[in-house]
SEKEZA-756615 format. One record per residue: x, y, z of N, C-alpha, C in turn. Coordinates in steps of 0.05 Angstrom, whole numbers, plus 32768, in hexadecimal, padded with zeros to 4 digits. Each point is the difference from the previous one (the first is absolute). Example, Ala and Ser with C-alpha at 12.3 -4.5 7.8 and 13.67 -1.06 7.14 Angstrom:
// SEKEZA-756615
81087F8E809C7FEE80188000801280188000/7FF980157FF28010801880017FF18016800E/
//
This chain:
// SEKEZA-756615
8C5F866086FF7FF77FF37FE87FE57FF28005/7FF77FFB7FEF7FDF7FF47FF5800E7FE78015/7FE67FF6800E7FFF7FE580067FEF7FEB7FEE/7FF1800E7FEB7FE27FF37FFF80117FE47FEB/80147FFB7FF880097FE57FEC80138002800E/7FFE7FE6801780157FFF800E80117FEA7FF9/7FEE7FEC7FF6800D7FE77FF580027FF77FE1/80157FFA7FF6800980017FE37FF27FEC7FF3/7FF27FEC800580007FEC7FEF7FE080047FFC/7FEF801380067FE080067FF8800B80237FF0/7FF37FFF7FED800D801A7FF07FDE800F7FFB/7FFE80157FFF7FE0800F80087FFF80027FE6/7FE57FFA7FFF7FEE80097FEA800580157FEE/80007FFE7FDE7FFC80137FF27FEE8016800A/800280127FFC7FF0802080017FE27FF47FEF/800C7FF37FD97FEB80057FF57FE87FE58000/80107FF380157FF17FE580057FE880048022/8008801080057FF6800E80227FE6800E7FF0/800380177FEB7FEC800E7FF77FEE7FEF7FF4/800A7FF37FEF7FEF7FEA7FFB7FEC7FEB800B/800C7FF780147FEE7FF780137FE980128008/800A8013800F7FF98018800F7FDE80077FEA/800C80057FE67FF2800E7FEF7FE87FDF7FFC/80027FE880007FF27FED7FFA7FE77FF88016/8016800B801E7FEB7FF9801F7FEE80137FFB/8008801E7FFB7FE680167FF47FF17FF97FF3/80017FF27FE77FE97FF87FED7FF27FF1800B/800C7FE580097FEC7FF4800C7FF1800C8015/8001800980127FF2800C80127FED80117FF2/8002800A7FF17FF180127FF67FED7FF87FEF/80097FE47FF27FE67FF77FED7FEF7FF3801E/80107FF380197FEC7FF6800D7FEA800E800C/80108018800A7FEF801A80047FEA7FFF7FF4/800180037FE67FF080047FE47FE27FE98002/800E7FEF80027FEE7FD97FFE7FF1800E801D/80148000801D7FEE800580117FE280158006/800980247FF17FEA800E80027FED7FFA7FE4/80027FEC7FF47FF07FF97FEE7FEF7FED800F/800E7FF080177FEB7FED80087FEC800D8019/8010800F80137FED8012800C7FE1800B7FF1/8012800F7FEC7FE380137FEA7FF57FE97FFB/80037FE680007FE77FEA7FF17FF07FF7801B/8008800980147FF27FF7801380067FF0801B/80177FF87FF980157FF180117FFE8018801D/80017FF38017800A800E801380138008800A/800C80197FFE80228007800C80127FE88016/7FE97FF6800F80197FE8800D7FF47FEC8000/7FF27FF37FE4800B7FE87FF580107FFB7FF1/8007801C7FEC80137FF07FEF801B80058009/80197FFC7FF7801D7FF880028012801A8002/8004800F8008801180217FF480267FF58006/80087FFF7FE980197FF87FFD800D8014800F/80167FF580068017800F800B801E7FFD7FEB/801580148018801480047FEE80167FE4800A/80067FE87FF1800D7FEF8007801F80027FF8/800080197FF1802080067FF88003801D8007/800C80128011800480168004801E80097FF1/8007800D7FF18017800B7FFF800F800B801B/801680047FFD800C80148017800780148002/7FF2800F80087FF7801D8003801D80128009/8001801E7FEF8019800B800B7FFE8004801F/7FE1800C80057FFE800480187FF57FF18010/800E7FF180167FFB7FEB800F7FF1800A801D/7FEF7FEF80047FEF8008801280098004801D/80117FEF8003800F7FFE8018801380168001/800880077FEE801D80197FF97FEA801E800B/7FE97FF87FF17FF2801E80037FFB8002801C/7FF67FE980187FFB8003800D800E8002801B/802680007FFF800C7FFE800D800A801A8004/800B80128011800E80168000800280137FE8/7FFF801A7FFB800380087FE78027800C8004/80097FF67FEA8011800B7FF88010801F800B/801480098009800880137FFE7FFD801B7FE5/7FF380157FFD7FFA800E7FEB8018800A7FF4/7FF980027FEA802580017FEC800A80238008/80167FF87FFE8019801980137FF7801C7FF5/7FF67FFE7FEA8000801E7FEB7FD8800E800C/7FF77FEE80037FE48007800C800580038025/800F800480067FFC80048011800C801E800C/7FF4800C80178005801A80008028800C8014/80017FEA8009801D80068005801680007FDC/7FF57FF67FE980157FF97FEF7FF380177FF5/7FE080107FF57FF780147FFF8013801C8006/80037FFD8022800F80118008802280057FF6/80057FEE7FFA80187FFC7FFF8007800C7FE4/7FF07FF47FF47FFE80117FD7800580187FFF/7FE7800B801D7FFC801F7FF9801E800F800F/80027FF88010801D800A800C801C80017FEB/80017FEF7FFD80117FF37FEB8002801A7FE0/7FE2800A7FF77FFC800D7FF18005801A8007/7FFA7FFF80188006801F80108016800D7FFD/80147FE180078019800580068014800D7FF2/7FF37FEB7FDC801280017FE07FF280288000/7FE280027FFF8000801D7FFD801380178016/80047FF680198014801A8004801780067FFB/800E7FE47FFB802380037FF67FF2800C7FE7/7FF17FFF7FE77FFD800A7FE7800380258004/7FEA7FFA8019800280278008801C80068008/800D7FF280108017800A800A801A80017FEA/7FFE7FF07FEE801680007FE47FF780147FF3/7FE7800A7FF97FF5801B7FF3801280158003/
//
């Protein structure tokens, strides 16, 4: 089972309250974006002025640490022993068919 709500008395965040956020840290960054290459084009120098960062990250399906640890075992049907096994298997149903003929 999930470990990630291990304790009962903190209950996780709405879905449409996460997007929300999520969707509000984008805007802002993006109007600052906006304020910032407006002040460059006026003349400002790239490292005087301020370039915001992301102070709220959502949580990403894919975790950085997950990607970078061992990869996973590949699923049973891609692989060429379960391949083999299909085709045998098919082989098999076609010769009893010939042999009941």
């Amino acid at each position: 089972m999930s470990q990630r709500h291990r304790s009962q008395d903190v209950a996780p965040p709405p879905k449409m309250d996460l997007r929300a956020h999520a969707h509000n840290e984008r805007h802002r960054i993006k109007g600052e974006l906006s304020a910032l290459a407006s002040q460059v084009s006026a003349g400002y120098e790239p490292e005087d002025v301020h370039e915001p960062g992301r102070a709220w990250v959502p949580e990403h399906h894919r975790d950085a640490d997950r990607v970078k640890a061992p990869q996973r075992q590949p699923r049973h049907w891609k692989m060429k022993m379960w391949k083999r096994r299909s085709s045998v298997r098919r082989a098999k149903a076609q010769a009893f068919r010939l042999a009941g003929e």
